[in-house]
C-alpha positions as CSV (number, residue, x, y, z in Angstrom):
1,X,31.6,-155.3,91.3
2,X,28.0,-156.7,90.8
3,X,28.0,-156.2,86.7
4,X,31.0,-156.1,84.5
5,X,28.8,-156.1,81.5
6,X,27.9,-152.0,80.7
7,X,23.4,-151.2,79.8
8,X,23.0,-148.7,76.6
9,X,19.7,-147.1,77.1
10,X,18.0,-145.5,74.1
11,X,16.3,-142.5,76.0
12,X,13.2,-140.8,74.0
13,X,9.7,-139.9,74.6
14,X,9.4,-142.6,77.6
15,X,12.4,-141.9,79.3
16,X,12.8,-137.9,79.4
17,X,11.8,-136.9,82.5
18,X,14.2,-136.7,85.7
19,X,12.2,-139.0,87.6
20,X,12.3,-141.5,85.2
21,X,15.4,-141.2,83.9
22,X,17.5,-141.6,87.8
23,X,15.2,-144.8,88.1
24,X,16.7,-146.2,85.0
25,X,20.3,-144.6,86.0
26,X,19.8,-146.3,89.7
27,X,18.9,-149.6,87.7
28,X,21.8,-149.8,86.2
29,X,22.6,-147.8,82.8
30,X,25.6,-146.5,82.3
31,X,25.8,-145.1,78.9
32,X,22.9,-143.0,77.8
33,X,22.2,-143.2,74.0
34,X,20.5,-139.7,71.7
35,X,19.1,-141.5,68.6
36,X,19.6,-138.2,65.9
37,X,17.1,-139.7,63.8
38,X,14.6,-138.7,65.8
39,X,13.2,-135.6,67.1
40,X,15.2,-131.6,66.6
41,X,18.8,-130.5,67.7
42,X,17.1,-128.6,70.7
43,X,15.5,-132.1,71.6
44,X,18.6,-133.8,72.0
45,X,20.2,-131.1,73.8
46,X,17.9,-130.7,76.5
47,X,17.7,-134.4,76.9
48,X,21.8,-134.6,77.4
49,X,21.2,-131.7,80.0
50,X,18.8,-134.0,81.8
51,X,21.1,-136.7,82.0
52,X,24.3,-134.8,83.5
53,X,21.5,-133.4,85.9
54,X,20.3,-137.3,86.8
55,X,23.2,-138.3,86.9
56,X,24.6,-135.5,89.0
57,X,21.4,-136.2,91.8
58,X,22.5,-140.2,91.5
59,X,26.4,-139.4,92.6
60,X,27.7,-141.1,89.1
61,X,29.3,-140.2,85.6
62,X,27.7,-141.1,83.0
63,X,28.2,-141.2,79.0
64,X,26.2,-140.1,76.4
65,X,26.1,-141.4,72.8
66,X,25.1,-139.6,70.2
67,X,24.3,-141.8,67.2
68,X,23.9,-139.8,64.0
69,X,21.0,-141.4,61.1
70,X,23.5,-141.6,58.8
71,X,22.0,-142.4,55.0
72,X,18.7,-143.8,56.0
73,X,17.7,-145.0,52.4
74,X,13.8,-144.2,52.6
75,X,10.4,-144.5,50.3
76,X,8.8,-141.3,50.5
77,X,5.4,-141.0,51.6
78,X,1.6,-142.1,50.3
79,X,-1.2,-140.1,49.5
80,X,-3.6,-142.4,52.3
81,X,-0.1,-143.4,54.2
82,X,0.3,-146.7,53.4
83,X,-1.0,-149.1,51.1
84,X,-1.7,-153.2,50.9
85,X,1.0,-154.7,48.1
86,X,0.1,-158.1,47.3
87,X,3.0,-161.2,45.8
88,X,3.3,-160.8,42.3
89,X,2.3,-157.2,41.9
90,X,4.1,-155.3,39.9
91,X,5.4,-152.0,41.7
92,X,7.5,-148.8,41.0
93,X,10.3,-147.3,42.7
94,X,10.2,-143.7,41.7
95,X,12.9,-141.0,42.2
96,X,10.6,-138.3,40.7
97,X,7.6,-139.2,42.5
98,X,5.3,-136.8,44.3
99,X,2.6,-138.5,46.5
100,X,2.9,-142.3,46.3
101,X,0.1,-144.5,45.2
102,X,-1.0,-148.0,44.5
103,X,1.4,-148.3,41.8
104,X,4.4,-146.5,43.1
105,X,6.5,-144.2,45.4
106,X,8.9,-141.7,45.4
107,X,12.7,-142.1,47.0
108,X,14.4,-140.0,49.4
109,X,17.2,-141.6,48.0
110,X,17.5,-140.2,44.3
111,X,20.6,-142.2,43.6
112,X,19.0,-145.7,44.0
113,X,17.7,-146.1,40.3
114,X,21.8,-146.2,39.6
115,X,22.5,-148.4,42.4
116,X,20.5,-151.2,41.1
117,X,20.2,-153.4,38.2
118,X,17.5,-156.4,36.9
119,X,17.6,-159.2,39.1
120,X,18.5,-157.4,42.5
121,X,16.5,-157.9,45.5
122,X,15.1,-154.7,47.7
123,X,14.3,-155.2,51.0
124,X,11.2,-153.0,52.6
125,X,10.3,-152.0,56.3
126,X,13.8,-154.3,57.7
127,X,12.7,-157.3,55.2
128,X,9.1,-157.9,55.8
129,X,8.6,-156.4,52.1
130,X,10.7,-158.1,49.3
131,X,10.8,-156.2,45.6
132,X,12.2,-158.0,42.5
133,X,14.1,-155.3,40.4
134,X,12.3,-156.1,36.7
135,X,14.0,-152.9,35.1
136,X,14.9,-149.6,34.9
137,X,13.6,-147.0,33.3
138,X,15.6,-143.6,33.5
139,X,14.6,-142.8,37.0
140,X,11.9,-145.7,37.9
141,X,12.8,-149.1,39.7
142,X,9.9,-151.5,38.2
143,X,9.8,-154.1,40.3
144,X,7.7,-157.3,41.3
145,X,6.8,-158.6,44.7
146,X,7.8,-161.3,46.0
147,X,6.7,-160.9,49.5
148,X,4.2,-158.1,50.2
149,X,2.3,-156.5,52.6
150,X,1.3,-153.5,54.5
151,X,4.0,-150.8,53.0
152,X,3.7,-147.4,54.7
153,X,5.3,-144.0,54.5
154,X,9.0,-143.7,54.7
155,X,10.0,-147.0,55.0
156,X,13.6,-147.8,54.6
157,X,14.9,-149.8,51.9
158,X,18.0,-152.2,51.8
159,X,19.6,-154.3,49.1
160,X,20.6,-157.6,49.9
161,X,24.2,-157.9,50.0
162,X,24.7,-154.5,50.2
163,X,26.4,-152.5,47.7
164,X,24.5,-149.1,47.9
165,X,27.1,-145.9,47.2
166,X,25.6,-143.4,49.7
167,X,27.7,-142.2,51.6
168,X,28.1,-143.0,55.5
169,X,27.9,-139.1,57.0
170,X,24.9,-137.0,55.4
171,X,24.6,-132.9,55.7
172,X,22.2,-133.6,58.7
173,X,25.1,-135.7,60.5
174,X,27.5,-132.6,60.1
175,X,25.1,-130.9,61.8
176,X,24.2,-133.1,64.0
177,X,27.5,-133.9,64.7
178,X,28.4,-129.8,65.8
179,X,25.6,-130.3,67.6
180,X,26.3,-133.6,69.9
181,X,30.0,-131.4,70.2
182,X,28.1,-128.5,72.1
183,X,27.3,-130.8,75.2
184,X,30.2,-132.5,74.6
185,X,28.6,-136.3,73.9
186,X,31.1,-138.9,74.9
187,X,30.8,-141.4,71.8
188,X,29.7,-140.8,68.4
189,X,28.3,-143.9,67.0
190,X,28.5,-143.6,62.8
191,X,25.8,-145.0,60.8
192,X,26.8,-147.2,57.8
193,X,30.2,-146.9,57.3
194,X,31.7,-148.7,54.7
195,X,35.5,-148.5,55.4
196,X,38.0,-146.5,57.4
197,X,37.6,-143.3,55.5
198,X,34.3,-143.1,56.6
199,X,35.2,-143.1,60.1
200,X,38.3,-141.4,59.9
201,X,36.4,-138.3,58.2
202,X,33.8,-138.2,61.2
203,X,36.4,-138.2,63.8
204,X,38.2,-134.7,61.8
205,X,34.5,-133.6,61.7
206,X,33.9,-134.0,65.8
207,X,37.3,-133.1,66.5
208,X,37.1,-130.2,64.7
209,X,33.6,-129.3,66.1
210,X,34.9,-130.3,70.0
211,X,37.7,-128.3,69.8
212,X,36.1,-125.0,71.0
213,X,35.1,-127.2,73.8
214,X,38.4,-128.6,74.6
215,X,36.8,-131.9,73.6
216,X,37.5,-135.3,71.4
217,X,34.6,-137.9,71.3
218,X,35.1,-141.6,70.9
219,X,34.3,-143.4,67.8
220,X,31.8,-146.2,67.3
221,X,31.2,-147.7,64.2
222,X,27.7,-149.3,63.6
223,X,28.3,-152.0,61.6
224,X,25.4,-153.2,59.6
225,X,26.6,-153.0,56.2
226,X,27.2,-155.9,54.0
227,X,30.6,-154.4,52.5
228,X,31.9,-153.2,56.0
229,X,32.2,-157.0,57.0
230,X,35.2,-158.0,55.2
231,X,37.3,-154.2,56.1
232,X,36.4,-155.2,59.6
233,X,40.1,-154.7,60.7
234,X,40.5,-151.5,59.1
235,X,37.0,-150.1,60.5
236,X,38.1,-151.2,64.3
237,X,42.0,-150.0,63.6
238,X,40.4,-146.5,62.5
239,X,37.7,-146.6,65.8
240,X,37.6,-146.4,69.2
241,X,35.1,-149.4,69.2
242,X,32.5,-151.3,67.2
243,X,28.6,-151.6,67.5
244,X,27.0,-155.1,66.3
245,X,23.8,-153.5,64.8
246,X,21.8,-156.2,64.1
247,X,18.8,-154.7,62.3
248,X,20.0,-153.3,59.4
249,X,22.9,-155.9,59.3
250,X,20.6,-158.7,59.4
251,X,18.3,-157.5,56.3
252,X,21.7,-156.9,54.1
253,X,23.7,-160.4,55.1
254,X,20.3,-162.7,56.1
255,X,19.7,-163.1,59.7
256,X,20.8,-166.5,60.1
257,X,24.2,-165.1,59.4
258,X,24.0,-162.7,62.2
259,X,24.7,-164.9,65.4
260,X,28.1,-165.7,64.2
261,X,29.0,-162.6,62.8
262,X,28.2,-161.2,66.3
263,X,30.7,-163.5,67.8
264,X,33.3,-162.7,65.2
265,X,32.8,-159.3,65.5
266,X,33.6,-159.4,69.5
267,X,36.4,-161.5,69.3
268,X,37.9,-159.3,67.0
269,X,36.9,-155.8,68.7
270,X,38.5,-157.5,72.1
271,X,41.7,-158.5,70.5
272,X,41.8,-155.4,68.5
273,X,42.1,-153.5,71.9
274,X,38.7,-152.1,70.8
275,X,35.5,-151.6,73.0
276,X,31.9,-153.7,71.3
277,X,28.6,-152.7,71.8
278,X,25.6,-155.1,71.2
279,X,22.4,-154.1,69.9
280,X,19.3,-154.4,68.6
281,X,16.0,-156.0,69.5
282,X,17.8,-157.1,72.6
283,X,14.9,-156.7,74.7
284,X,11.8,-156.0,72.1
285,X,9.3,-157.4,74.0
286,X,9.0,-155.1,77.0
287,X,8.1,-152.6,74.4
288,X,4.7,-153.8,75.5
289,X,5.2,-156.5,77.8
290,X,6.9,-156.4,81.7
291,X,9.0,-159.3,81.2
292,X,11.1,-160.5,78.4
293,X,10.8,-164.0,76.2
294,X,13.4,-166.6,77.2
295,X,15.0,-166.4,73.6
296,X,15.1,-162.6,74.7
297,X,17.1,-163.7,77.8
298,X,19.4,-166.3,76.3
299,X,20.5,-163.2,73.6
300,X,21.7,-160.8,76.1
301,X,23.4,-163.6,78.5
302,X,24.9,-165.0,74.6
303,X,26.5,-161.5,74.1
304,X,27.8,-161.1,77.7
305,X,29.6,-164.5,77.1
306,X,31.0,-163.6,74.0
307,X,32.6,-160.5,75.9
308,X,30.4,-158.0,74.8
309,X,31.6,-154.8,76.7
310,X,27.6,-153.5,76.4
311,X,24.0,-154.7,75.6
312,X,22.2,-151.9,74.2
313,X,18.3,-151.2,74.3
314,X,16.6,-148.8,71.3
315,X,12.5,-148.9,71.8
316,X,12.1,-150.6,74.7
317,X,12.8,-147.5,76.9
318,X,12.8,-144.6,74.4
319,X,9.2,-145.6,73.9
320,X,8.5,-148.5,75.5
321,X,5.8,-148.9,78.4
322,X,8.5,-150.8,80.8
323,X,12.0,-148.3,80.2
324,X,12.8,-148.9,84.0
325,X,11.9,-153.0,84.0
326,X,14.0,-153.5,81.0
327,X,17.2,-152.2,82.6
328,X,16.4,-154.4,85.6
329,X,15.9,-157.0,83.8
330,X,18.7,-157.0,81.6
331,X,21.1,-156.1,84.3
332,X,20.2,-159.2,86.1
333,X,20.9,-161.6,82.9
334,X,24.2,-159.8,82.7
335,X,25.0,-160.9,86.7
336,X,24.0,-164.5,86.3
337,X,25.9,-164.6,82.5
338,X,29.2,-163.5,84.1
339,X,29.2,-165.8,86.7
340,X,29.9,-168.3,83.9
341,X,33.1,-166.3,82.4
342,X,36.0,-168.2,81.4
343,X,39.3,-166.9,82.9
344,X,42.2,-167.6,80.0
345,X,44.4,-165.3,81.3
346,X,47.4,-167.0,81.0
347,X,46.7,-168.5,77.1
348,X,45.8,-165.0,76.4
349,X,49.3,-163.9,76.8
350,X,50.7,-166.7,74.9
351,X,52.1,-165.0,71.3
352,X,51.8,-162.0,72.8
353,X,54.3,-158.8,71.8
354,X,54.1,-156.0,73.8
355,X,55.9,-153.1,72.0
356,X,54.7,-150.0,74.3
357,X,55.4,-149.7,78.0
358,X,52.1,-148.7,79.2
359,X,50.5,-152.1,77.5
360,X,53.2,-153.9,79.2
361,X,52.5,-152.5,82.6
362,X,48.9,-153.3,81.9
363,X,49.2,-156.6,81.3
364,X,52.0,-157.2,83.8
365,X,49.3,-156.0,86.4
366,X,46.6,-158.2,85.4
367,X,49.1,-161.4,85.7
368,X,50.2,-160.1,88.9
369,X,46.8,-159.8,90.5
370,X,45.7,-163.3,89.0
371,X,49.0,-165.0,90.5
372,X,48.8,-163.1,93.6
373,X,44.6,-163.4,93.8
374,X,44.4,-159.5,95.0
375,X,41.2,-157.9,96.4
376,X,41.3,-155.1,93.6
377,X,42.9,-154.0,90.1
378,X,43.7,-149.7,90.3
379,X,44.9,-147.8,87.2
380,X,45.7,-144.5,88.4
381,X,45.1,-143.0,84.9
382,X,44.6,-139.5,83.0
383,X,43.6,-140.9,79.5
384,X,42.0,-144.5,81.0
385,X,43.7,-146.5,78.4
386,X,45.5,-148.7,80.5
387,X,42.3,-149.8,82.0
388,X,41.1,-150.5,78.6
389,X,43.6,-153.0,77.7
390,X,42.9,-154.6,81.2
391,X,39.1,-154.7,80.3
392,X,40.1,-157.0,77.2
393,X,40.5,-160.2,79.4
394,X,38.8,-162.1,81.4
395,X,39.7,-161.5,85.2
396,X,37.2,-162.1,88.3
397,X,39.1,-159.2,90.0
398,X,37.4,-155.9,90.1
399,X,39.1,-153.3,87.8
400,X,38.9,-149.7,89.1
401,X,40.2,-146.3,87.1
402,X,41.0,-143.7,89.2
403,X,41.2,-140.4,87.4
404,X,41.2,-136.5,88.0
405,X,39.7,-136.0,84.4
406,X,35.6,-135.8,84.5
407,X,35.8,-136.9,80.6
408,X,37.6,-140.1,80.9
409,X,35.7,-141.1,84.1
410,X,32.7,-140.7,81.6
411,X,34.3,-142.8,78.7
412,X,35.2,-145.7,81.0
413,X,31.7,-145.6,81.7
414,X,31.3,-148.0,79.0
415,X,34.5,-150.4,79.4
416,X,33.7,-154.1,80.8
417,X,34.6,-154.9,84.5
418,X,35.8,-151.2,85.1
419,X,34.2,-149.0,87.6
420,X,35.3,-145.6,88.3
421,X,36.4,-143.1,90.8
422,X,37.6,-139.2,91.1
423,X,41.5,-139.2,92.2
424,X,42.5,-135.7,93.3
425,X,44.5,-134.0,91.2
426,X,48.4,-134.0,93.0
427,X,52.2,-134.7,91.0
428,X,52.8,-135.5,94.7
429,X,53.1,-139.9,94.2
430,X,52.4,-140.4,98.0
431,X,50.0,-138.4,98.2
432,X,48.1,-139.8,95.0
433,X,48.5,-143.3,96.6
434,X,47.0,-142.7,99.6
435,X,44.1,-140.9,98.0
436,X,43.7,-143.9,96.2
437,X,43.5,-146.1,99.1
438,X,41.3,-144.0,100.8
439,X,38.9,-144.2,98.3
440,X,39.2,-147.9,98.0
441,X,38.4,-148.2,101.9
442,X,35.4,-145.3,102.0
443,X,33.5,-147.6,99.2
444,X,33.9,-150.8,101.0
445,X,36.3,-152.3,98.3
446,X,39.2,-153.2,100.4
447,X,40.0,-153.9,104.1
448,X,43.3,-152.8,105.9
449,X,46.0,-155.8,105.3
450,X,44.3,-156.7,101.5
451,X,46.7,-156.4,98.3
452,X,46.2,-154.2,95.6
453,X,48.0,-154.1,92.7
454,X,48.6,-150.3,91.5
455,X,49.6,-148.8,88.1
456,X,50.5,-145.0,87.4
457,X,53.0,-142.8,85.4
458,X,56.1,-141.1,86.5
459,X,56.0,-137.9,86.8
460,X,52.3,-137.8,87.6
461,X,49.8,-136.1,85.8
462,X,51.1,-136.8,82.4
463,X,48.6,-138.5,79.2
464,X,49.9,-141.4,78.3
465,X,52.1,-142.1,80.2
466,X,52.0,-145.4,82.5
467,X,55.2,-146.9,83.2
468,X,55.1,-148.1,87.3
469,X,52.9,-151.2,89.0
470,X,53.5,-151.4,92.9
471,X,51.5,-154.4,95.1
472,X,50.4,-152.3,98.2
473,X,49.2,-153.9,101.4
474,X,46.2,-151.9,102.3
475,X,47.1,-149.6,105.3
476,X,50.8,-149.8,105.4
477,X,51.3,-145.8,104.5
């Protein structure tokens, strides 16, 4: 395989028409990405309709995430839109305000005047803006400036070090949640959540709302709160994977401490058995611009070396001028990154316990095909977990999952170093096999005579349920 490294694409106004959209698919994206806190429930449905129709005309499966807004902690608007706020002004935070002004604005937020106390720092518009909380008065936040500037309507607002009580899934994500069910989205990435309640109330939530479809998303929780860092463990036990969202992150914690919190945050995703997304301002200036910086390069080839399973984009294609460029470009840093991977694979299974038969198969194929230097890795899978714990190490042999199930072919859309391939359904084993290898041969993979190293359940056709591995020599049915 060319890329093991996945492409998020943010899709929006730049990216929603067919032609467009197969360019970006044929570019290299493999996980399409529905930002809810933009646009109607109508808009995000006929934009996931486009993309099962690209992808359809481009002979792949892709996913699609639907990333809810979660609680966006706003200003409300101004009477002229924005307004010029100077250092030292003095400046009021106002729950009960109408139209803002000069001297204050109002709060989507009407909780934040208890959130707060004298001395706390607000952060405006992602940091650009710093407030000094002076006092409060019943329902105002007086506060002085310590950093102005241009402050515009509905801005968002972040305390540094976190600490705000709002909780992670809003009325609109319920709905938009019901919503993202109806065209059965892949993932659902959760905004803010603070612990593992919060993500083990949106999984009951899209469970609940898949069910009529027959369908169960995969979690992903966006980490970019200050108090989710240290319930890391219990955030990834309760997900199905983690996303590294800088933005918000950043303005809470500081962005110097973001680099190695992103490496953390990885390591611990990969050895949690857990899938990591990286995002934000990967890519920012081919918003306007048909090439990216160098520091924009050396990011996305950083997360690809920290085992990153995907680099996301946001603005640069939902409404950037370059939405195809920026997927070439960024699938070309991920190529040249990976040709630098470190293989550990023996070290890795130092200390290891395997207490489940699948995981042991799993990892008993990988250190067969290392030892034995195989042409290809093939998990004959229903749910595609066995490929997932193979996609947690390092290995320069191709990894291939070869289901019957049109849903997990579109989840493993987004592990690392895992392509994937219809299987006919069949309990006959032989038959399965030889499918297998057929398909192998058709897309140029292997060669009659080359070892594979195979993994499947007994009987066949079962969830769950891995518990062979069998080295074939290519041709020898």
């Amino acid at each position: 395989m060319a890329r093991g490294t996945k492409i998020v694409a943010t899709i929006g106004p730049a990216s929603s028409d067919l032609a467009t959209l197969k360019r970006m698919l044929q570019a290299g994206v493999n996980v399409v990405r529905l930002n809810f806190s933009h646009g109607k429930a109508q808009d995000h449905i006929d934009r996931a309709t486009l993309v099962r129709q690209a992808a359809a005309e481009c002979g792949r499966e892709i996913a699609i995430m639907a990333d809810l807004q979660g609680p966006k902690i706003r200003i409300g608007k101004f009477e002229n839109s924005k307004i010029e706020i100077a250092n030292g002004d003095k400046f009021i935070l106002d729950a009960d305000c109408g139209m803002g002004n000069q001297d204050r604005v109002g709060l989507d937020y009407k909780a934040l005047p208890r959130d707060v106390k004298p001395g706390d720092v607000l952060l405006l518009n992602d940091g650009l803006i710093v407030l000094i909380v002076d006092k409060i008065i019943g329902n105002e936040i007086h506060t002085i400036t310590k950093i102005g500037g241009e402050l515009s309507n509905n801005k968002g607002i972040n305390r540094q070090g976190g600490g705000l009580t709002a909780p992670a899934l809003t009325a609109k994500d319920m709905e938009d949640i019901k919503t993202a069910m109806s065209f059965q989205a892949d993932y659902i990435a959760v905004s803010f959540p603070k612990n593992a309640t919060d993500m083990e109330m949106a999984r009951q939530l899209s469970n609940i709302a898949g069910e009529a479809y027959g369908h169960k998303p995969m979690m992903i929780a966006k980490i970019e709160r200050a108090e989710a860092i240290p319930l890391l463990q219990e955030i990834l036990d309760s997900s199905d994977g983690i996303m590294v969202a800088r933005g918000d992150l950043a303005v809470e914690v500081g962005n110097a401490a973001v680099p190695a919190l992103q490496k953390r945050m990885i390591k611990m995703a990969r050895a949690s058995n857990k899938l990591a997304i990286t995002a934000t301002q990967m890519m920012e200036s081919m918003i306007f611009n048909a090439v990216p910086t160098r520091a924009e390069v050396s990011d996305v080839a950083n997360a690809v070396l920290d085992g990153t399973d995907a680099v996301m984009t946001s603005a640069e294609t939902a409404s950037g001028k370059y939405p195809v460029e920026t997927v070439e470009a960024m699938a070309a840093i991920c190529v040249e990154a990976e040709k630098f991977q470190e293989c550990k694979l023996d070290a890795d299974f130092l200390n290891q316990t395997f207490t489940r038969i699948d995981q042991s198969i799993a990892y008993g194929a990988l250190f067969t095909a290392y030892h034995l230097r195989v042409k290809a890795i093939v998990a004959l899978t229903e749910s595609g977990s066995t490929a997932l714990w193979m996609s947690r190490h390092n290995i320069d042999i191709p990894l291939f999952a070869l289901t019957p199930s049109i849903a997990t072919q579109r989840k493993v859309a987004l592990y690392r170093n895992v392509e994937t391939y219809t299987l006919p359904h069949s309990s006959d084993r032989e038959a399965v096999l030889k499918s297998a290898e057929t398909i192998l041969l058709q897309n140029g993979i292997v060669t009659k005579g080359d070892m594979i190293v195979v993994t499947w359940g007994e009987p066949m056709g079962q969830v769950g349920g891995t518990n062979a591995l069998k080295i074939v020599k290519v041709g020898d049915h």
